[in-house]
C-alpha positions as a Markdown table, in Angstrom:
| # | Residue | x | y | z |
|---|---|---|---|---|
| 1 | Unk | -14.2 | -58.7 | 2.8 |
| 2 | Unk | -11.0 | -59.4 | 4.2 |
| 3 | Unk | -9.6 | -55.8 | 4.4 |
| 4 | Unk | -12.7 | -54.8 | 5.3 |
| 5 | Unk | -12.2 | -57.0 | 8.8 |
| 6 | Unk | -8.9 | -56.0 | 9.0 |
| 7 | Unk | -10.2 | -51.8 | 9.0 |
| 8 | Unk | -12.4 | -52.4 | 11.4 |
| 9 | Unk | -10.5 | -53.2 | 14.7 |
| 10 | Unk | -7.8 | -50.5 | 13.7 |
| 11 | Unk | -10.9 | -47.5 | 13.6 |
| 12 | Unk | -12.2 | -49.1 | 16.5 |
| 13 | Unk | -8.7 | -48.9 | 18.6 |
| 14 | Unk | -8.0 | -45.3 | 17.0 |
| 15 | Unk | -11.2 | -44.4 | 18.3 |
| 16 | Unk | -9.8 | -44.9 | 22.0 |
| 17 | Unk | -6.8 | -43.4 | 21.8 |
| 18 | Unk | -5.8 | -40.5 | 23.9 |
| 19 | Unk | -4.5 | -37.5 | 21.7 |
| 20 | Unk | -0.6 | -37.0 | 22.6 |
| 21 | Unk | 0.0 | -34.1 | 25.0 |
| 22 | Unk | 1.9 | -31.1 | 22.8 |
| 23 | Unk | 4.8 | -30.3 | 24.2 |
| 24 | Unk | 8.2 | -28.4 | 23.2 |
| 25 | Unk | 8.8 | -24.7 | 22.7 |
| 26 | Unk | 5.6 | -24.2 | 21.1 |
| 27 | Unk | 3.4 | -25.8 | 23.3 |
| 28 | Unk | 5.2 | -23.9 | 26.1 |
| 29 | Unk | 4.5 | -20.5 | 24.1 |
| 30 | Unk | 1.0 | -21.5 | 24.1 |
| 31 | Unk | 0.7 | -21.3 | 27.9 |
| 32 | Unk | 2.1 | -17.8 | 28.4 |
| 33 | Unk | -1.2 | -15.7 | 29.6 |
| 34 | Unk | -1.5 | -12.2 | 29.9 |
| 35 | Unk | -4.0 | -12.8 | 32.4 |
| 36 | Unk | -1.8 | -15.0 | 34.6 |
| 37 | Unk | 0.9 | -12.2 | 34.1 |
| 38 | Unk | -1.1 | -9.4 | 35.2 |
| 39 | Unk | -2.1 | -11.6 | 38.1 |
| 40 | Unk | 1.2 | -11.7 | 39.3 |
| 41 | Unk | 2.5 | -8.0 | 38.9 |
| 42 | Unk | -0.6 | -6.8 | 40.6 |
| 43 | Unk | 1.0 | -9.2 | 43.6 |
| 44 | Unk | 4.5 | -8.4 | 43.6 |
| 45 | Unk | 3.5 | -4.6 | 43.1 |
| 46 | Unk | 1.1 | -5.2 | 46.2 |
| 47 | Unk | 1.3 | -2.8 | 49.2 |
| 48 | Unk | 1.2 | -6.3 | 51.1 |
| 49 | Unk | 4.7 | -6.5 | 49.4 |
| 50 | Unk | 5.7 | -3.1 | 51.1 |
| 51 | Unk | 8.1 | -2.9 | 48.2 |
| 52 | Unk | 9.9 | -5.4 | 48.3 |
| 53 | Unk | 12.9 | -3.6 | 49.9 |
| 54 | Unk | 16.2 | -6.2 | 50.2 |
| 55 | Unk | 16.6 | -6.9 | 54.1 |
| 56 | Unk | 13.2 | -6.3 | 55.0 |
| 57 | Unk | 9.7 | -8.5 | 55.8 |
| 58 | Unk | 8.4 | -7.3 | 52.0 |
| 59 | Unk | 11.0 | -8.8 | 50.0 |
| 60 | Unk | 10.9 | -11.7 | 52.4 |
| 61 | Unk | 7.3 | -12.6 | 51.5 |
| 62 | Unk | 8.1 | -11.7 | 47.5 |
| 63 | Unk | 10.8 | -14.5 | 47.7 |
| 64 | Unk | 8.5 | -16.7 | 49.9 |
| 65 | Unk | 5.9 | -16.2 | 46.8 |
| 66 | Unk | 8.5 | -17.3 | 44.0 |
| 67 | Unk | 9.7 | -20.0 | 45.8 |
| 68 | Unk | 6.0 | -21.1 | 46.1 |
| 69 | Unk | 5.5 | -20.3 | 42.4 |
| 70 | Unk | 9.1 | -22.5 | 41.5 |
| 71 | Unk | 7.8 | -25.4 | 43.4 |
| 72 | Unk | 4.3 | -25.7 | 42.2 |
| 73 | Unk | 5.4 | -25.6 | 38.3 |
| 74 | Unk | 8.3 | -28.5 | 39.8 |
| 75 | Unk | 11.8 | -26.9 | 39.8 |
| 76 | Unk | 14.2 | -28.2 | 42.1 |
| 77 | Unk | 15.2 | -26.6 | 44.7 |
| 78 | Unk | 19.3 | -25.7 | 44.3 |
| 79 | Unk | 19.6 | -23.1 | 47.0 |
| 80 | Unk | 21.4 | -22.9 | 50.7 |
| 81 | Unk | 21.0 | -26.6 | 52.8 |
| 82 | Unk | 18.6 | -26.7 | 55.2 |
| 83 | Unk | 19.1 | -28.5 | 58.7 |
| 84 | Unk | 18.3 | -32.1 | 57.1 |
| 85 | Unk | 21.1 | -31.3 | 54.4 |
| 86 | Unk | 18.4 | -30.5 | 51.3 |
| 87 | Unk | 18.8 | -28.2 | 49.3 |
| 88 | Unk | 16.1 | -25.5 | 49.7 |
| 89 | Unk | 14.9 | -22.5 | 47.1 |
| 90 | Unk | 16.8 | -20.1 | 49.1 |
| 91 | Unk | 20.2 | -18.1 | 48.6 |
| 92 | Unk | 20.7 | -15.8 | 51.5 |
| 93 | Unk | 23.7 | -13.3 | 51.7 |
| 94 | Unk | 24.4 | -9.7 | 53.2 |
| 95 | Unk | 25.0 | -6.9 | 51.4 |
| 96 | Unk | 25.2 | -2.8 | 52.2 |
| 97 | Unk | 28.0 | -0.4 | 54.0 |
| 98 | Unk | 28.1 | 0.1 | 57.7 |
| 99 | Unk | 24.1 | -1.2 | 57.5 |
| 100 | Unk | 24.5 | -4.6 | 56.9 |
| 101 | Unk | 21.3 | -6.4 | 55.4 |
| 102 | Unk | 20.3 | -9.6 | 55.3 |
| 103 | Unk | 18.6 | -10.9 | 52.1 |
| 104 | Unk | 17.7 | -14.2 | 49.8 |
| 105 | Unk | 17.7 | -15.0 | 46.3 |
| 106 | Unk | 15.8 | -17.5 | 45.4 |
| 107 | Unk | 16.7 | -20.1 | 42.8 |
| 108 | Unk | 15.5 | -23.1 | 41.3 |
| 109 | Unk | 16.6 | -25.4 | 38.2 |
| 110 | Unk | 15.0 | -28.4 | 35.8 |
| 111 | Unk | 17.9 | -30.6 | 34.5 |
| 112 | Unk | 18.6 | -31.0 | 30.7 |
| 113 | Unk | 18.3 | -33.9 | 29.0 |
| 114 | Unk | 21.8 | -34.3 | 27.3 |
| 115 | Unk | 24.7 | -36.5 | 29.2 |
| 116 | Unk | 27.4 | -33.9 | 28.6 |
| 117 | Unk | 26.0 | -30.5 | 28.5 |
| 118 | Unk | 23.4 | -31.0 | 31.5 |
| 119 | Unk | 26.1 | -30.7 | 33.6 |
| 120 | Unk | 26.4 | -27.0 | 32.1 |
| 121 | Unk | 24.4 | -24.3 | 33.8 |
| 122 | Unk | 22.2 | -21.3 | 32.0 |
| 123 | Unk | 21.0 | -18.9 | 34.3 |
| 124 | Unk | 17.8 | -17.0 | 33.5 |
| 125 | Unk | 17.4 | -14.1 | 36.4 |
| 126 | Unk | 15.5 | -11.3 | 37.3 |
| 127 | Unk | 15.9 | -9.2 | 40.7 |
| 128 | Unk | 12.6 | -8.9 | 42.4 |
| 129 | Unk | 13.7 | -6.7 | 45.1 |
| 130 | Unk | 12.8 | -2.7 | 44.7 |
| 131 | Unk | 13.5 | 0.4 | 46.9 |
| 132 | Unk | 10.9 | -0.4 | 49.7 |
| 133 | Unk | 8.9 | 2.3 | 51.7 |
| 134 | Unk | 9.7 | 5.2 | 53.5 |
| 135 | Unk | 11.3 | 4.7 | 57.1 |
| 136 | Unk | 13.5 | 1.8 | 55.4 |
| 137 | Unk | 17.2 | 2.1 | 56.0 |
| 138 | Unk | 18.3 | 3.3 | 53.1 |
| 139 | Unk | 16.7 | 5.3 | 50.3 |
| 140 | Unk | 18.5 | 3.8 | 47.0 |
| 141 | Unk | 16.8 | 4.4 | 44.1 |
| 142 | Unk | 14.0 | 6.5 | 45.3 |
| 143 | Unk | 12.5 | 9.4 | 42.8 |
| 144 | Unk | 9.7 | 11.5 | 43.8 |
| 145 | Unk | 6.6 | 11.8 | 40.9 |
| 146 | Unk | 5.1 | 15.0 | 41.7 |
| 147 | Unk | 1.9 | 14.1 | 40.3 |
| 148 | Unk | 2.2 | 10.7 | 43.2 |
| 149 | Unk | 0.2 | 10.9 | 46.0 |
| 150 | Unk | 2.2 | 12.5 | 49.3 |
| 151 | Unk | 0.6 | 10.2 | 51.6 |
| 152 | Unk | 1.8 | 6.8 | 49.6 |
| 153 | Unk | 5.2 | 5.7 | 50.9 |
| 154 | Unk | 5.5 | 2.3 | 49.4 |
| 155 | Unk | 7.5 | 2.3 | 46.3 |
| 156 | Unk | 5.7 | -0.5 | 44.9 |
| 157 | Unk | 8.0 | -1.2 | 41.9 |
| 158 | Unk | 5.7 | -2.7 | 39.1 |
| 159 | Unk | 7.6 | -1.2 | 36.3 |
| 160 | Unk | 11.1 | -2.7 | 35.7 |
| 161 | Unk | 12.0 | -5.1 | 38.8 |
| 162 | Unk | 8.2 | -6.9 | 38.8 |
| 163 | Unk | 7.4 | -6.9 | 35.6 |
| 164 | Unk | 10.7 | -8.9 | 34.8 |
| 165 | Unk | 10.2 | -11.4 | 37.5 |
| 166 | Unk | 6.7 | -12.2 | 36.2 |
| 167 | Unk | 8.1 | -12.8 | 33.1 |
| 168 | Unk | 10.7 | -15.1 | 34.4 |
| 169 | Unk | 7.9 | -17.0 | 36.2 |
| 170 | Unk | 5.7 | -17.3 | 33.4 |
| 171 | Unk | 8.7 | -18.4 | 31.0 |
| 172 | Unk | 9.4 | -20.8 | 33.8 |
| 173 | Unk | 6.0 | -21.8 | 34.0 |
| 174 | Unk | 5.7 | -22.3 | 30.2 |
| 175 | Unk | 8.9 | -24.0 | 30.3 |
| 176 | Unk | 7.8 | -26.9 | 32.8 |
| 177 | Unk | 4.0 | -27.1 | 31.7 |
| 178 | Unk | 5.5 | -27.3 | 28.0 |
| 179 | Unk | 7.7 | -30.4 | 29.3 |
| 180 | Unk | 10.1 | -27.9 | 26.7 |
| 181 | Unk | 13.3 | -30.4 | 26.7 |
| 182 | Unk | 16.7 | -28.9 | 27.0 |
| 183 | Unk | 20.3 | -30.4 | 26.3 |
């Protein structure tokens, strides 16, 4: 009768408890979605996007929508200062000949969890700028598909520059939701 009593409160309190949350690499893996993905490629690759040409309002807006993305899944801004001193997501410079453009990175980090080697940096990248639309400055990059429509002069750019930024967002994504712990 005794163990019996004894049982009987531990079922009961087991009964109440919360499953632990998953995390790790393989709870992070389990959060990639195609859907999600596909979701963000059709965005980047938008006409909104204009093409996302470096030093113009398209790749502007792309970098404002990663920056958005990085703060909603909770990186840390580790960019330029703003006026208040903080850092911010952005990492403007100027690139090109006797054009000069204006541009941003953007760039965000989660800190390890290791005493020594968090103060070590790996840097996971992807360039989400592409060759724009016609009437842009410069024409780097551009092919002509024959079979393309004339009248479309956004060079969208779904193919190698979009598709790995979504996947840097996703893995980012899957990273932070997966509370995946680093050194």
């Amino acid at each position: 009768m005794r163990a019996w009593l004894l049982v009987v409160p531990f079922a009961l309190l087991l009964q109440d408890a919360k499953p632990q949350e998953e995390t790790g690499v393989e709870a992070g893996v389990k959060k990639v979605s195609a859907d999600r993905m596909k979701k963000i490629l059709t965005h980047l690759a938008s006409d909104e996007l204009e093409g996302r040409h470096a030093g113009y309002a398209g790749n502007d807006k792309a970098t404002e929508y990663i920056a958005e993305h990085f703060k909603t899944i909770g990186l840390k801004p580790c960019g330029d200062k703003n006026d208040k001193g903080e850092a911010t997501y952005w990492h403007a410079f100027e690139f090109g000949g006797r054009t000069k453009l204006k541009t941003r990175n953007c760039v965000g980090f989660f800190e390890g969890t290791d005493d020594k080697l968090k103060e070590e940096v790996v840097v996971i990248g992807a360039h989400h700028d592409h060759v724009g639309k016609g009437g842009d400055a410069t024409n780097a990059g551009r092919m002509r598909n024959g079979k393309a429509d004339p009248e479309d002069t956004i060079w969208n750019g779904a193919d190698d520059n979009g598709s790995g930024t979504t996947t840097l967002l996703e893995v980012a994504r899957a990273f932070m939701e997966g509370k995946v712990a680093t050194k």
